[in-house]
C-alpha positions in Angstrom: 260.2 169.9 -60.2 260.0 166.3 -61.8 263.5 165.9 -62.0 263.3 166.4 -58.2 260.9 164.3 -57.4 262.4 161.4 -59.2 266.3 161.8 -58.0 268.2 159.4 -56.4 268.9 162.4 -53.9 265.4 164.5 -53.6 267.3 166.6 -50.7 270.0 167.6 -52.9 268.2 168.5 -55.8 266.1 170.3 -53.9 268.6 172.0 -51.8 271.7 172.0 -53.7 274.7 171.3 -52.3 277.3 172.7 -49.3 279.6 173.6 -52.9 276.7 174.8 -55.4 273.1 175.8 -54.1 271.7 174.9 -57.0 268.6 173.1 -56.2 265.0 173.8 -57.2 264.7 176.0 -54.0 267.6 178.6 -56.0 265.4 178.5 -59.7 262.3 179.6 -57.7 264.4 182.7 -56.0 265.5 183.6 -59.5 261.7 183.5 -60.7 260.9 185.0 -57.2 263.9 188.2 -57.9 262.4 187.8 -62.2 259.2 188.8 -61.1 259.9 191.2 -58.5 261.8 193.2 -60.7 258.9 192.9 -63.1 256.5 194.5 -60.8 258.5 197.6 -60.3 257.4 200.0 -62.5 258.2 203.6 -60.5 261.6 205.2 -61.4 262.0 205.9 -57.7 261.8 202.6 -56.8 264.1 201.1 -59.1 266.9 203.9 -58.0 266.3 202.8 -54.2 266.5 198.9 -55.1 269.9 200.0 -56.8 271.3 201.9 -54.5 270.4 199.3 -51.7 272.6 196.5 -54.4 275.1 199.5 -54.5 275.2 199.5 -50.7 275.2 195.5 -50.2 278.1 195.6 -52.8 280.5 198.0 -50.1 279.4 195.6 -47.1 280.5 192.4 -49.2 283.9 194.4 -50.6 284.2 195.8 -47.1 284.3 192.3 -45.6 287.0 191.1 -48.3 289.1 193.5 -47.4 288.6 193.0 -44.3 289.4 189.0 -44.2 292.7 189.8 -46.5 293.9 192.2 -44.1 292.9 189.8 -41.1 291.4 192.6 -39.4 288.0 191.5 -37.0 286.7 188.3 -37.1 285.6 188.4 -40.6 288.7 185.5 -42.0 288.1 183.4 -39.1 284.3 183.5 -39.7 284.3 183.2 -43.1 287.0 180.7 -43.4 287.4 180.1 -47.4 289.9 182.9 -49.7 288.1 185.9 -49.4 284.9 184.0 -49.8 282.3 186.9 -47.7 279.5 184.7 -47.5 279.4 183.5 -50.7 282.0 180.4 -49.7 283.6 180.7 -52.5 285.8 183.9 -53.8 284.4 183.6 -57.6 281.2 184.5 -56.3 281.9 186.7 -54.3 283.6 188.2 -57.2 280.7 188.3 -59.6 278.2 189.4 -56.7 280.5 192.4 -56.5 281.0 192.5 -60.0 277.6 193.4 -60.6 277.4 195.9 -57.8 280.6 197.9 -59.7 278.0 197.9 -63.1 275.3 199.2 -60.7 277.4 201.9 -59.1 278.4 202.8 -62.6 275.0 203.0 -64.1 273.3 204.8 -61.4 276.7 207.4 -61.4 275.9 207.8 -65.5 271.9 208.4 -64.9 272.2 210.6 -61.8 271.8 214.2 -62.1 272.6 215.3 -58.2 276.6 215.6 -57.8 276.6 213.9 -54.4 274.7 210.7 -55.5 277.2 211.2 -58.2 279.9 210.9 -56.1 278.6 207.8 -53.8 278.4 206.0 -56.8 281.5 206.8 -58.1 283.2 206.4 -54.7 281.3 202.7 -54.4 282.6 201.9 -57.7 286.4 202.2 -56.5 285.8 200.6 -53.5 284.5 197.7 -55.3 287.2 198.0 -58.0 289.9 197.4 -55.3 287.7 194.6 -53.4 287.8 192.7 -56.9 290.8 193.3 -57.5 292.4 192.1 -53.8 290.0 189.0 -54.5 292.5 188.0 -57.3 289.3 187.5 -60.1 291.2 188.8 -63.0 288.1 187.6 -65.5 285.4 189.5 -62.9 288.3 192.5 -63.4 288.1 191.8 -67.1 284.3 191.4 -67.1 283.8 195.0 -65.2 285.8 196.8 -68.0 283.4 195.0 -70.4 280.2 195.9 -68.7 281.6 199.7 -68.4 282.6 200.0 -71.9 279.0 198.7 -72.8 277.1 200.8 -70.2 279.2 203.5 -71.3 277.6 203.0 -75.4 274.4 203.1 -73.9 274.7 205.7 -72.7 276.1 207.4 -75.7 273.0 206.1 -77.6 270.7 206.8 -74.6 271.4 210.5 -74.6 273.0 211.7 -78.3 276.1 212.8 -77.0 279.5 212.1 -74.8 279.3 213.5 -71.7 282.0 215.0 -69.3 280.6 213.0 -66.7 281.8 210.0 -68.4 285.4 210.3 -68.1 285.8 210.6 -64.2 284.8 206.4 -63.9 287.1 206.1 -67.0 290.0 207.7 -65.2 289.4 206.1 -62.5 289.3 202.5 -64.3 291.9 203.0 -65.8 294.2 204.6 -62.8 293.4 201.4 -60.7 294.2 199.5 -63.7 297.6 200.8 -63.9 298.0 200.9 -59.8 297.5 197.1 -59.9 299.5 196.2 -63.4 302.2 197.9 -61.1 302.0 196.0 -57.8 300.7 199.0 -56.2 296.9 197.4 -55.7 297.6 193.8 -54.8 296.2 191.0 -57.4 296.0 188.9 -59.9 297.7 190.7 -61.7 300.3 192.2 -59.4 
């Protein structure tokens, strides 16, 4: 807050900037999102609040798909490289990025096969979106996150699951489709 109040530009540091909104304004949200999460203490609440960021991560990888296909109006009205509305396609990448370690967590911990399934179908979609977004390190960083939920959840119940090897597959099948120039990206 002081370093606000003494900047040569108070707006900006408060703010942020059109490029990085990185003011003050950004570090209360993340204390504001900190505590939030905090306060929710009920199971059921914390499944709903993940699949809602499950959901919000299909409408984001929807819309990149969406602007590199040019279908709608979503590339004219979000103008920047598969951007969404982050305004800049790294973000985008990471926001979705977390939603593909989301959909994979709540697929490991769910016990009804249809939740199962949404999660694991989210978790493709969101695959492909990073993948068409050209984010090879966000690719990189999902198959890191999964390999670490995946150990927790190893040490979390005792014991490998069947379960486990359908979002493996699938990983590794999109893997291979875009290594092949089947999917493209970054690495097609």
């Amino acid at each position: 807050g002081i370093s606000t109040i003494l900047s040569d530009n108070p707006s900006r540091s408060f703010w942020g900037s059109e490029m990085r909104f990185e003011g003050l304004l950004t570090y209360f949200f993340y204390a504001g999102v900190y505590i939030t999460a905090m306060i929710v203490v009920k199971s059921s609440m914390r499944r709903k609040l993940l699949w809602v960021f499950s959901l919000v991560g299909n409408i984001v990888s929807a819309i990149v798909i969406l602007q590199d296909l040019k279908i709608g109006i979503w590339h004219e009205i979000y103008y920047r490289k598969l951007s969404a509305m982050f305004f800049q396609y790294n973000h985008t990448a990471y926001f979705i990025n977390m939603a593909i370690v989301c959909s994979f967590g709540m697929y490991l911990f769910s016990e009804c096969r249809k939740i199962r399934l949404w999660y694991l179908l989210s978790m493709i979609f969101q695959i492909y979106a990073i993948l068409v977004n050209s984010t090879f390190g966000c690719f990189l960083a999902s198959w890191c996150a999964l390999a670490m939920l995946l150990v927790f959840f190893v040490r979390f119940y005792g014991k490998f699951s069947v379960r486990m090897l359908m979002p493996v597959l699938v990983v590794i099948a999109v893997s291979a489709a875009s290594y092949f120039g089947l999917v493209k990206s970054s690495s097609g």
